[in-house]
DSSP file (Angstrom, degrees, kcal/mol; ACC not computed):
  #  RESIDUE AA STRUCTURE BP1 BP2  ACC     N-H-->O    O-->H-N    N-H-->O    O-->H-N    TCO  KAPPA ALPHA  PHI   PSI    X-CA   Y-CA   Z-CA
    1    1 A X              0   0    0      0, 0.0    26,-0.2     0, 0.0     2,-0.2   0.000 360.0 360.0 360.0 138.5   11.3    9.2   -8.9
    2    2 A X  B     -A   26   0A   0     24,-2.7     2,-0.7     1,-0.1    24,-0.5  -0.547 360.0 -84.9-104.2 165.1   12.6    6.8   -6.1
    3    3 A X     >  -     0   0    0      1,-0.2     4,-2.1    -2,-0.2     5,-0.1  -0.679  44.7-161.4 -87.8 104.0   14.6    3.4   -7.3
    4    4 A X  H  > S+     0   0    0     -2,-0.7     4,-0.7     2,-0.2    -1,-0.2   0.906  82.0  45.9 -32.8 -60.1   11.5    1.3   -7.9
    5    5 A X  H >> S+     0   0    0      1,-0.3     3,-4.2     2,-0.2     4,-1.1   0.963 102.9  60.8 -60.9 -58.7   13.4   -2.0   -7.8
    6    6 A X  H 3> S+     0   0    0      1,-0.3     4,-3.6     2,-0.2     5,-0.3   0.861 108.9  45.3 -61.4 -33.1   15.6   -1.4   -4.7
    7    7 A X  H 3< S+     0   0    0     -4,-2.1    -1,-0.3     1,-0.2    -2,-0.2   0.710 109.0  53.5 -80.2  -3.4   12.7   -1.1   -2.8
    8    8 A X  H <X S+     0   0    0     -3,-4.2     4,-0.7    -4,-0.7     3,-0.3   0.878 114.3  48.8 -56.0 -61.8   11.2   -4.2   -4.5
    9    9 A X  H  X S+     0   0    0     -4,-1.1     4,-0.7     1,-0.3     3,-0.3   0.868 111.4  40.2 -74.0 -48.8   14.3   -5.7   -3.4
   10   10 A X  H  < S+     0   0    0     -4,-3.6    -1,-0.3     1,-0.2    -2,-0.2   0.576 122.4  46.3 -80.6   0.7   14.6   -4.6    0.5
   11   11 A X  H >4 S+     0   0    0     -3,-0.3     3,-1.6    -5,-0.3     6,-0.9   0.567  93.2  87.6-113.5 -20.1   10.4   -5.3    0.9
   12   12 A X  H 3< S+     0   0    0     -4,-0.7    -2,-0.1    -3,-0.3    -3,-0.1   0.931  88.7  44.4 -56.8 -41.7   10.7   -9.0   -1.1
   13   13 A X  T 3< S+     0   0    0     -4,-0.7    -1,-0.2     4,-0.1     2,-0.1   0.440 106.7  73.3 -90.3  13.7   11.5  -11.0    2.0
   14   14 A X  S X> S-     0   0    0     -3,-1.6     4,-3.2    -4,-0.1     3,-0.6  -0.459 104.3 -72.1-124.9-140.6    9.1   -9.6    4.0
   15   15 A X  H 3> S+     0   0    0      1,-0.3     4,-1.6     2,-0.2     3,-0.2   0.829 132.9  50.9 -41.7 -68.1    4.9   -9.6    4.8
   16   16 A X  H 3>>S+     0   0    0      2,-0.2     4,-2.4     1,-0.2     5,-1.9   0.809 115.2  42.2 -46.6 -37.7    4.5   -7.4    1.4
   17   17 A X  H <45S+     0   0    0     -6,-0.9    -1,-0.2    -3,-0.6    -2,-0.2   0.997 109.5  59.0 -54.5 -44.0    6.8  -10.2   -0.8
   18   18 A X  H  <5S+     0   0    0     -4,-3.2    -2,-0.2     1,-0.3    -1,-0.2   0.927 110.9  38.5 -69.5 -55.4    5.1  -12.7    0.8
   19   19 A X  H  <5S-     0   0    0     -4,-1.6    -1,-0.3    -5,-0.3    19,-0.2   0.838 115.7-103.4   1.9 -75.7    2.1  -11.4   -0.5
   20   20 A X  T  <5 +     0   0    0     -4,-2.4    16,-0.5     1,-0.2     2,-0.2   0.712  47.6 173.0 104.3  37.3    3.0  -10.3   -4.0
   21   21 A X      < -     0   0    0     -5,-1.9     2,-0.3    14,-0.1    14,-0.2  -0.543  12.2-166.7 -42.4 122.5    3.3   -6.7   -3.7
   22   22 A X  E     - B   0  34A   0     12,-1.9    12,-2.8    -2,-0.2     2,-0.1  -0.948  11.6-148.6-113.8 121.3    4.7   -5.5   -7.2
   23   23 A X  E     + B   0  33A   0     -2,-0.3    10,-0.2    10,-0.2     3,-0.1  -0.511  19.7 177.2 -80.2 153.1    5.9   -1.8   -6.8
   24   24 A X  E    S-     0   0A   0      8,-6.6     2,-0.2     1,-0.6     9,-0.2   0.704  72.4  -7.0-124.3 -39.6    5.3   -0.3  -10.5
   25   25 A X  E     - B   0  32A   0      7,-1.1     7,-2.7   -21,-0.1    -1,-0.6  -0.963  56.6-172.3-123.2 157.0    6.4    3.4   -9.5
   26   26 A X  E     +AB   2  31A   0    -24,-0.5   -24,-2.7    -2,-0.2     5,-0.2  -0.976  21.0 160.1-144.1 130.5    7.3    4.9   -6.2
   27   27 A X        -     0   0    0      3,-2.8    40,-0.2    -2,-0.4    -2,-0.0  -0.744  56.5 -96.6-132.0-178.9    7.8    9.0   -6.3
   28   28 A X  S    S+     0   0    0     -2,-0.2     3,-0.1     1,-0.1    39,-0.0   0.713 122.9  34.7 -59.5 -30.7    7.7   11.4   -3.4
   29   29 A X  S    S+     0   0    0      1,-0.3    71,-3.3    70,-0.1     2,-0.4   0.760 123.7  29.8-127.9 -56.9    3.9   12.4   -4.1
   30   30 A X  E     - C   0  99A   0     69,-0.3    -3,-2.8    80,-0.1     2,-0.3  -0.905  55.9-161.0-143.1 133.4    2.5    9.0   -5.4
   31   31 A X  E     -BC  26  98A   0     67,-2.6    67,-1.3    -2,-0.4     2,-0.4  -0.898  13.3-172.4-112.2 149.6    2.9    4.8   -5.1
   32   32 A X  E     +BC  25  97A   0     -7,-2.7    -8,-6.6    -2,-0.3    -7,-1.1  -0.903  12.3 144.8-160.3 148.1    1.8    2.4   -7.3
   33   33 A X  E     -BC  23  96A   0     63,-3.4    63,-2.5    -2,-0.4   -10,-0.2  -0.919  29.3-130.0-149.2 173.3    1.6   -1.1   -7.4
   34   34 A X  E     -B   22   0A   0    -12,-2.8   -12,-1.9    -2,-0.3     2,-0.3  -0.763   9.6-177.9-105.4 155.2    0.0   -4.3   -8.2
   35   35 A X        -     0   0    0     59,-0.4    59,-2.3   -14,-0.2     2,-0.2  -0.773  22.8-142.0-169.9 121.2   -1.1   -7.6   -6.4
   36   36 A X  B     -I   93   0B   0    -16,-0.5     2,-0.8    -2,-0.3    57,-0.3  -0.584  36.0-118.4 -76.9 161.4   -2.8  -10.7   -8.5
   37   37 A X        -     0   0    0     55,-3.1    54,-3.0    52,-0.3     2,-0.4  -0.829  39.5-168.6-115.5 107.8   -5.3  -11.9   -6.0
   38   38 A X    >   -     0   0    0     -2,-0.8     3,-2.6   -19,-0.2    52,-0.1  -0.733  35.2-101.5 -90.1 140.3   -4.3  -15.4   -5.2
   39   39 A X  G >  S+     0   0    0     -2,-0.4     3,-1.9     1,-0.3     8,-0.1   0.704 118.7  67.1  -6.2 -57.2   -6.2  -18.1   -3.3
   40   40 A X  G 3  S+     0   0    0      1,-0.2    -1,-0.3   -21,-0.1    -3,-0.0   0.470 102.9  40.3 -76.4  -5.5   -4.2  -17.5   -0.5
   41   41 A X  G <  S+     0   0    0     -3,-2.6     8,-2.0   -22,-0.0    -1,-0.2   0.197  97.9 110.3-134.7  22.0   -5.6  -13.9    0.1
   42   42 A X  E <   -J   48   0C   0     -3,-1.9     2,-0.3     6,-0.2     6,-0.2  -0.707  53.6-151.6 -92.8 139.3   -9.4  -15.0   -0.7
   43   43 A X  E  >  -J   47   0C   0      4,-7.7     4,-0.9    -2,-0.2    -2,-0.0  -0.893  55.3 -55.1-114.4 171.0  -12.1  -15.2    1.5
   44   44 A X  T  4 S+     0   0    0     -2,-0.3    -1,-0.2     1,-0.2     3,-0.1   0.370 129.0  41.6 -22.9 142.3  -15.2  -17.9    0.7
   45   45 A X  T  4 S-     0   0    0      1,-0.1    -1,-0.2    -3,-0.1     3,-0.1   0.719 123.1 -92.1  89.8  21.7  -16.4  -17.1   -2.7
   46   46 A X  T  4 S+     0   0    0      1,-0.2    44,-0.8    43,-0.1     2,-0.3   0.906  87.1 130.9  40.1  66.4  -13.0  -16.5   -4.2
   47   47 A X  E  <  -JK  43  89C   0     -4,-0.9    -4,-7.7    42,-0.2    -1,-0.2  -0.988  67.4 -83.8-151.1 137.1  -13.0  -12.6   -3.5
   48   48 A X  E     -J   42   0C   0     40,-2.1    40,-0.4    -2,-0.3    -6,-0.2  -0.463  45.0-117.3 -74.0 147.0  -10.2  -10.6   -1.8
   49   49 A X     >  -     0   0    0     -8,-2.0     4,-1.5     1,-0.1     3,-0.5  -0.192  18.2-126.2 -65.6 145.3  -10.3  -10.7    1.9
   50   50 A X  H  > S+     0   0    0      1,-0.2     4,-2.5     2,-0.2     5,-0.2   0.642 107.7  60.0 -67.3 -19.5  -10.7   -7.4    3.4
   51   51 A X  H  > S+     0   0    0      2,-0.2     4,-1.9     1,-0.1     5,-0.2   0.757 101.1  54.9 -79.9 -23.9   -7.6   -7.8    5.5
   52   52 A X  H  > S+     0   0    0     -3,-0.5     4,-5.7   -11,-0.2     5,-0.3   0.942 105.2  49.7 -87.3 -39.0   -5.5   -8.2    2.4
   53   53 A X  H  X S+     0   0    0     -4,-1.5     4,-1.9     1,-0.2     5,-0.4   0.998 115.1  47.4 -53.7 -45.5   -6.7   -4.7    0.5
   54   54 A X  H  X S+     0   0    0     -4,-2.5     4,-1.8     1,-0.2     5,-0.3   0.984 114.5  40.7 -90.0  -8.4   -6.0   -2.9    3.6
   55   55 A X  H  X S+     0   0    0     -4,-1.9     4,-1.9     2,-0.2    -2,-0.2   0.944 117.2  51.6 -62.8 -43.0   -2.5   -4.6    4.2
   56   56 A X  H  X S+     0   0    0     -4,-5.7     4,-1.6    -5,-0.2     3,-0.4   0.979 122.0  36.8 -45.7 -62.7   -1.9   -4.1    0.2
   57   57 A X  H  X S+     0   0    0     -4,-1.9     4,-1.4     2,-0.3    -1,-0.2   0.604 111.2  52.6 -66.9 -33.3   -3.0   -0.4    1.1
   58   58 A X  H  X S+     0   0    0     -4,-1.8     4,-1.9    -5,-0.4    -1,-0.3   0.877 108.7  58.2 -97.4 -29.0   -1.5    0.2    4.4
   59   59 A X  H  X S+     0   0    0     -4,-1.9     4,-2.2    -3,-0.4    -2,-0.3   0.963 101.9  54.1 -56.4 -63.3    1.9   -1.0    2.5
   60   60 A X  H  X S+     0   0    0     -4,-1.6     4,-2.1     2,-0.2    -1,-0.2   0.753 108.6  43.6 -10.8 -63.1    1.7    1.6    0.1
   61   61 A X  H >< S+     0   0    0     -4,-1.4     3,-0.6     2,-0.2     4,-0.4   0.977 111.4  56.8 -43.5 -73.1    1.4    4.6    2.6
   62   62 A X  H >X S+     0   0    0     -4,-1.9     4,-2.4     1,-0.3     3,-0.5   0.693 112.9  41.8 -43.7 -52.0    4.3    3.0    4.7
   63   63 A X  H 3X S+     0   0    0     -4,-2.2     4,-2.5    -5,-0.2    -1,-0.3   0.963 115.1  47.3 -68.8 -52.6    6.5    3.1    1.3
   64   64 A X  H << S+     0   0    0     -4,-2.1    -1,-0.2    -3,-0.6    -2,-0.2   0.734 119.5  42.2 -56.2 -21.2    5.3    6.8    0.1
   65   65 A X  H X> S+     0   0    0     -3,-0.5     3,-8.8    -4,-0.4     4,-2.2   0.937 115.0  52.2 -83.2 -74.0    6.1    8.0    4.0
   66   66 A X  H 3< S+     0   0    0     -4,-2.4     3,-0.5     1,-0.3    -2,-0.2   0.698 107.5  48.1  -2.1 -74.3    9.5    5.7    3.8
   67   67 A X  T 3< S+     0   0    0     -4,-2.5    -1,-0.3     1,-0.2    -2,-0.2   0.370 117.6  52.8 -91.9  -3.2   10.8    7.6    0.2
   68   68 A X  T <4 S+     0   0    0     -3,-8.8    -2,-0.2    -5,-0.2    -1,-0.2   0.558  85.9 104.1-122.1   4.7    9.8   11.1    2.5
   69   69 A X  S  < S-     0   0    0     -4,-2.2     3,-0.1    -3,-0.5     6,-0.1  -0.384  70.9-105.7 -76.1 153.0   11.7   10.7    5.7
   70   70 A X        -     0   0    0      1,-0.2     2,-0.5     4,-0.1     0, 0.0   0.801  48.1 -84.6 -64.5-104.3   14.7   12.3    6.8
   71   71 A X  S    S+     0   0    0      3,-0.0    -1,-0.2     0, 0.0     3,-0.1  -0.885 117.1  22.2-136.3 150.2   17.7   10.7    7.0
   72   72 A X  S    S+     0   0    0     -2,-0.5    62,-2.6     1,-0.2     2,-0.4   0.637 101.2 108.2  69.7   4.7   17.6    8.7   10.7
   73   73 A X  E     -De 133 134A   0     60,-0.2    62,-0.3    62,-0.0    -1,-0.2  -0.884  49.7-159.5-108.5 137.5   14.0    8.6   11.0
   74   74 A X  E     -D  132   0A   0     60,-1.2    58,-0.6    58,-0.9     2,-0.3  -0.124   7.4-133.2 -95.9-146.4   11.3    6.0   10.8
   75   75 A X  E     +D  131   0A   0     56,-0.2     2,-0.3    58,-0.1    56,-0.1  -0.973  15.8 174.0-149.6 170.6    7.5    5.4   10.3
   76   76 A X  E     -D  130   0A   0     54,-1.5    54,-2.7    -2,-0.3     2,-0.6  -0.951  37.3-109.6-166.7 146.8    4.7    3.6   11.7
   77   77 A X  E     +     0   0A   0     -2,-0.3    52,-0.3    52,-0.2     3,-0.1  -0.846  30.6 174.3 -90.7 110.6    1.2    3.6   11.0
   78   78 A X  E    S+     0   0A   0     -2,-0.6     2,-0.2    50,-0.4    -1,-0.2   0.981  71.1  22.9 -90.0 -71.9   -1.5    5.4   14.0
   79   79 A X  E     -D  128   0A   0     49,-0.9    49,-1.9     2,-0.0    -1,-0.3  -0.665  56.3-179.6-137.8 150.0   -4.6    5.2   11.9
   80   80 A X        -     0   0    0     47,-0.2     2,-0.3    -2,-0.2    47,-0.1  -0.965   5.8-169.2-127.2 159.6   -6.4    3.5    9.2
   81   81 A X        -     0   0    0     -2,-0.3    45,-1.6   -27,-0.0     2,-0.3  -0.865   5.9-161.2-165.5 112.0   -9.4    3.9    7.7
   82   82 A X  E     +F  125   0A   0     -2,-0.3     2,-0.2    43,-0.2    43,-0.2  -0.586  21.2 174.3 -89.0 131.4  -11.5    1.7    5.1
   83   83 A X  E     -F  124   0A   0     41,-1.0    41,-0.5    -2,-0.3     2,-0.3  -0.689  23.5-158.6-134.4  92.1  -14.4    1.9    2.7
   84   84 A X  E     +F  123   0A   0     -2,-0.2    39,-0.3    39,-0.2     3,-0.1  -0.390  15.5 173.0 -91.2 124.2  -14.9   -1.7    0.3
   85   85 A X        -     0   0    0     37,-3.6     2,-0.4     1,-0.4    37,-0.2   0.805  54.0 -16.5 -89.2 -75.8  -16.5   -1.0   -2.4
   86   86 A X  S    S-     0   0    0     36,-1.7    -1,-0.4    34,-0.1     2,-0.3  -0.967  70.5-128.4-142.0 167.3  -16.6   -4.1   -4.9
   87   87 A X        -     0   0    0     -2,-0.4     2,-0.4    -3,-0.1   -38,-0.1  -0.607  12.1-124.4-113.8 159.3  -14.6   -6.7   -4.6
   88   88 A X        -     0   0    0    -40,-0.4   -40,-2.1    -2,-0.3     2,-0.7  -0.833  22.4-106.8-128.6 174.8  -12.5   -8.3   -6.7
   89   89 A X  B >   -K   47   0C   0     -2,-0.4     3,-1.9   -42,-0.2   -52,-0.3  -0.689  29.3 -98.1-102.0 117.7  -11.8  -12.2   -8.1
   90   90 A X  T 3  S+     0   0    0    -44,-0.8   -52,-0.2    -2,-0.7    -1,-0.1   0.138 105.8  31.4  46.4  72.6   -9.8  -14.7   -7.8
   91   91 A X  T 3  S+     0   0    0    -54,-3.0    -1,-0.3     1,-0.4   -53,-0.1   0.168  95.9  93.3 116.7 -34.8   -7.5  -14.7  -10.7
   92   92 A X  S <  S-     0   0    0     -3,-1.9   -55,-3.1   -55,-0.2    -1,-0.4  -0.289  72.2-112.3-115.6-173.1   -7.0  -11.1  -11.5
   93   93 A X  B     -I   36   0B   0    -57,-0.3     2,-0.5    -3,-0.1    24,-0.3  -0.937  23.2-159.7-127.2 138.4   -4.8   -8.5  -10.6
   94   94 A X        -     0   0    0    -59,-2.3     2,-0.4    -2,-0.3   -59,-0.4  -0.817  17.0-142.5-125.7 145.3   -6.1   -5.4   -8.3
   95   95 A X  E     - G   0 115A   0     20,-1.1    20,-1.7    -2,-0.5     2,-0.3  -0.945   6.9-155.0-128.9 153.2   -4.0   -2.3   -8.6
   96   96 A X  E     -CG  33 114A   0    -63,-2.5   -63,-3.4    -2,-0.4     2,-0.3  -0.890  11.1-175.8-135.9 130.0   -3.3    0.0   -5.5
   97   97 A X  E     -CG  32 113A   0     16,-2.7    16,-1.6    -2,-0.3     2,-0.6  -0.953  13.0-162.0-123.5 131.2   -2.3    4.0   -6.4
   98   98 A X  E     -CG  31 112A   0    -67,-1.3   -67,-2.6    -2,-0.3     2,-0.4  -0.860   5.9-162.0-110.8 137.2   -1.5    5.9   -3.4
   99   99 A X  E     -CG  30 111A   0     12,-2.4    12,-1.1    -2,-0.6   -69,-0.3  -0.880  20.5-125.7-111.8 116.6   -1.4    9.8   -2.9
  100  100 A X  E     + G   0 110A   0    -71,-3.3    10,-0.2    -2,-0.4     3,-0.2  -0.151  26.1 175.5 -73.0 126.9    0.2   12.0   -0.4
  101  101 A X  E    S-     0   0A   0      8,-3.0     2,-0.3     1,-0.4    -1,-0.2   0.447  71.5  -1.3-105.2  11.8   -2.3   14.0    0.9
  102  102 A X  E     - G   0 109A   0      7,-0.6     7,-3.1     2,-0.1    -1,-0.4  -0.617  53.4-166.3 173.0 118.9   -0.1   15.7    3.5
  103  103 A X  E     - G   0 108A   0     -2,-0.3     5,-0.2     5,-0.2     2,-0.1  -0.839  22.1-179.2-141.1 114.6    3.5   15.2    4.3
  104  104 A X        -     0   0    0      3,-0.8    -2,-0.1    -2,-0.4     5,-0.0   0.151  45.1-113.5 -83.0-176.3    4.3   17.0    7.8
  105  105 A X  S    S+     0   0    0     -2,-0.1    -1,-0.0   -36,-0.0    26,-0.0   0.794 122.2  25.3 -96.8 -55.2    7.5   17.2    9.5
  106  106 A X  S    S+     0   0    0     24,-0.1    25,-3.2    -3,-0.0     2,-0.2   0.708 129.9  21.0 -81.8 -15.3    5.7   14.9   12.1
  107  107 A X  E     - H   0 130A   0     23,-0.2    -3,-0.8    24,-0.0     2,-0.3  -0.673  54.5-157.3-130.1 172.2    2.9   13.1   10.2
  108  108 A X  E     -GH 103 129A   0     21,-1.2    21,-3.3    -2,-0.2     2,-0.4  -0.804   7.8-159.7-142.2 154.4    1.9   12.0    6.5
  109  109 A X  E     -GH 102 128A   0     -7,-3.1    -8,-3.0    -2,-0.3    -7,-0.6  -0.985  10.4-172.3-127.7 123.4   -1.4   11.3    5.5
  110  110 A X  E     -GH 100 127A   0     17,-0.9    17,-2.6    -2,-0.4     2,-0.5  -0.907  13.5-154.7-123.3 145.4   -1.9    9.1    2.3
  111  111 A X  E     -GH  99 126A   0    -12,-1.1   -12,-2.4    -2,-0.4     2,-0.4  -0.965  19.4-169.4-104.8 105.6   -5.2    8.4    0.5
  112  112 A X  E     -GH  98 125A   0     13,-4.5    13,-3.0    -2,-0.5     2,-0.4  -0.916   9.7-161.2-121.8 165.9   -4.9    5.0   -1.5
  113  113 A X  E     -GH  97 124A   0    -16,-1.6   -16,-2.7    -2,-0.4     2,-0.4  -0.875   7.8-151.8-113.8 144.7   -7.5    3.8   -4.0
  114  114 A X  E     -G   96   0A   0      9,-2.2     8,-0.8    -2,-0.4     9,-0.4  -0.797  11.0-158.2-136.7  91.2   -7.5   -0.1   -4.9
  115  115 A X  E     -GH  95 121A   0    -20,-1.7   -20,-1.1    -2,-0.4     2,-0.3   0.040   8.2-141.4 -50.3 138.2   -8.8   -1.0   -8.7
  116  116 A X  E >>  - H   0 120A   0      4,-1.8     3,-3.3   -22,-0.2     4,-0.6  -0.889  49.9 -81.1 -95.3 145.9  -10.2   -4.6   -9.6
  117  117 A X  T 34 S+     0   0    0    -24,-0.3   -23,-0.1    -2,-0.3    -1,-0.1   0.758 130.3  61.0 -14.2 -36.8   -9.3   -5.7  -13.0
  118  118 A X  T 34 S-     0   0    0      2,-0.2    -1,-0.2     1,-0.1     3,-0.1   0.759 118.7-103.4 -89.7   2.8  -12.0   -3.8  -14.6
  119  119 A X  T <4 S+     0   0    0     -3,-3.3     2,-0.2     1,-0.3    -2,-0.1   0.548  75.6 146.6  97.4  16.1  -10.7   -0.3  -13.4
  120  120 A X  E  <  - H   0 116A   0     -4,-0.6    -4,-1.8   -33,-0.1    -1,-0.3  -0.702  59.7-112.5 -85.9 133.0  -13.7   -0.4  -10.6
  121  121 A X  E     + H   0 115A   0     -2,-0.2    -6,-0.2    -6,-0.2     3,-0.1  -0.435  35.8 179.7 -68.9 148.3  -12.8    1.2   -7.3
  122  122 A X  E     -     0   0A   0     -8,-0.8   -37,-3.6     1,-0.4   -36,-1.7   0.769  67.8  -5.1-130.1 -60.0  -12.7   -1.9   -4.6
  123  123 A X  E     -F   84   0A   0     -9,-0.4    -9,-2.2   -39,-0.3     2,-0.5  -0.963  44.8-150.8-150.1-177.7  -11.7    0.6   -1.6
  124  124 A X  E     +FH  83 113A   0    -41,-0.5   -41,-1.0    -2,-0.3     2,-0.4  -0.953  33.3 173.9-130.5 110.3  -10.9    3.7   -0.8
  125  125 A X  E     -FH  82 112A   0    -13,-3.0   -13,-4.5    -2,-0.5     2,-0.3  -0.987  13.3-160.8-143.7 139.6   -8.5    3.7    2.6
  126  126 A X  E     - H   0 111A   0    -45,-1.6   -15,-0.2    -2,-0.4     2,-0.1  -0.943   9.3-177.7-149.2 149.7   -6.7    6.3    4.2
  127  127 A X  E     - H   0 110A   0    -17,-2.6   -17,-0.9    -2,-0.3     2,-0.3  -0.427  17.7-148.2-108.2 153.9   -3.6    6.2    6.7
  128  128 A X  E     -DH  79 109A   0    -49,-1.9   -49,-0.9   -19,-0.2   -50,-0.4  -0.783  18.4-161.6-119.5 147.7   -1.3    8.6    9.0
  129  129 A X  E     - H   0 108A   0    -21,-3.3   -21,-1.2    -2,-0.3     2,-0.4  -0.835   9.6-136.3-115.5 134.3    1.9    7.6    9.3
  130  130 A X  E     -DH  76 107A   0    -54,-2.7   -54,-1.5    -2,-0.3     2,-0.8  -0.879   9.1-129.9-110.8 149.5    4.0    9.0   12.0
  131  131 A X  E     -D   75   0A   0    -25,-3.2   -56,-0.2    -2,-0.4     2,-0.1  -0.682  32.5-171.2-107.3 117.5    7.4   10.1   11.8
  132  132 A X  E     -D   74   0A   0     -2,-0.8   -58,-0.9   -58,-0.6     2,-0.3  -0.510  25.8-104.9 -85.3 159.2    9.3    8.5   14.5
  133  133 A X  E    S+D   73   0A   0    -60,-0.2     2,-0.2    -2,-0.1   -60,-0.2  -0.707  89.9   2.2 -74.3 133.4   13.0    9.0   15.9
  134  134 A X  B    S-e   73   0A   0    -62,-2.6   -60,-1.2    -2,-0.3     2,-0.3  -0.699 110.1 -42.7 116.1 163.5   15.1    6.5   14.8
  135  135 A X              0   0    0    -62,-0.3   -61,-0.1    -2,-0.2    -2,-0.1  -0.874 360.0 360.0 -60.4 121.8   14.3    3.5   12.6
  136  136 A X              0   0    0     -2,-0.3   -62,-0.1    -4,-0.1    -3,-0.0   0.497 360.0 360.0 -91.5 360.0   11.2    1.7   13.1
């Protein structure tokens, strides 16, 4: 298990705070987080924007890649790849769990799945992350 908070802390002032990412665990293997779905990240019909699940989602990877790099290395994301399912409202809170499905020396590939309040899958998105030299 990685220190939840501190990475709460170093991600609060940027795109993901501004959001409302809340990490709820972050381990080597697996993320999970939360984000109530606010006005600000609706599109007409008070339903989250497709742009925000896969930034909720593509944040997720970034972090699981993040907590399995080497010491002097960054990440970046090559590919993503979406499937919306149902949507969710307005109001509520969608929760994001993400899984390593492969972490390479050069790559990681993470699968994450993103619930609506009622525990109904919303989408299904899955990233490689490359591992860059350097901080990215």
């Amino acid at each position: 298990m990685h220190d939840t908070a501190a990475i709460q802390q170093l991600l609060d002032p940027l795109f993901p705070g501004t959001m409302g990412v809340r990490f709820v665990e972050v381990s080597a293997e697996r993320v999970l987080a939360e984000l109530d779905v606010t006005p600000a990240l609706c599109t007409t019909g008070g339903i989250l924007h497709g742009g925000a699940s896969m930034a909720f989602a593509d944040t997720l990877g970034a972090v699981g890649t993040f907590v399995n790099l080497p010491a002097g290395k960054g990440t970046t994301t090559t590919d993503s790849s979406t499937k919306f399912i149902a949507g969710a409202k307005v109001g509520t809170t969608v929760t994001g769990e993400a899984i390593a499905l492969h972490r390479g020396r050069t790559t990681m590939v993470w699968q994450t799945s993103i619930r609506n309040a009622e525990g109904k899958l919303c989408a299904i998105v899955t990233q490689t992350q490359l591992v860059l030299e350097g901080r990215a």
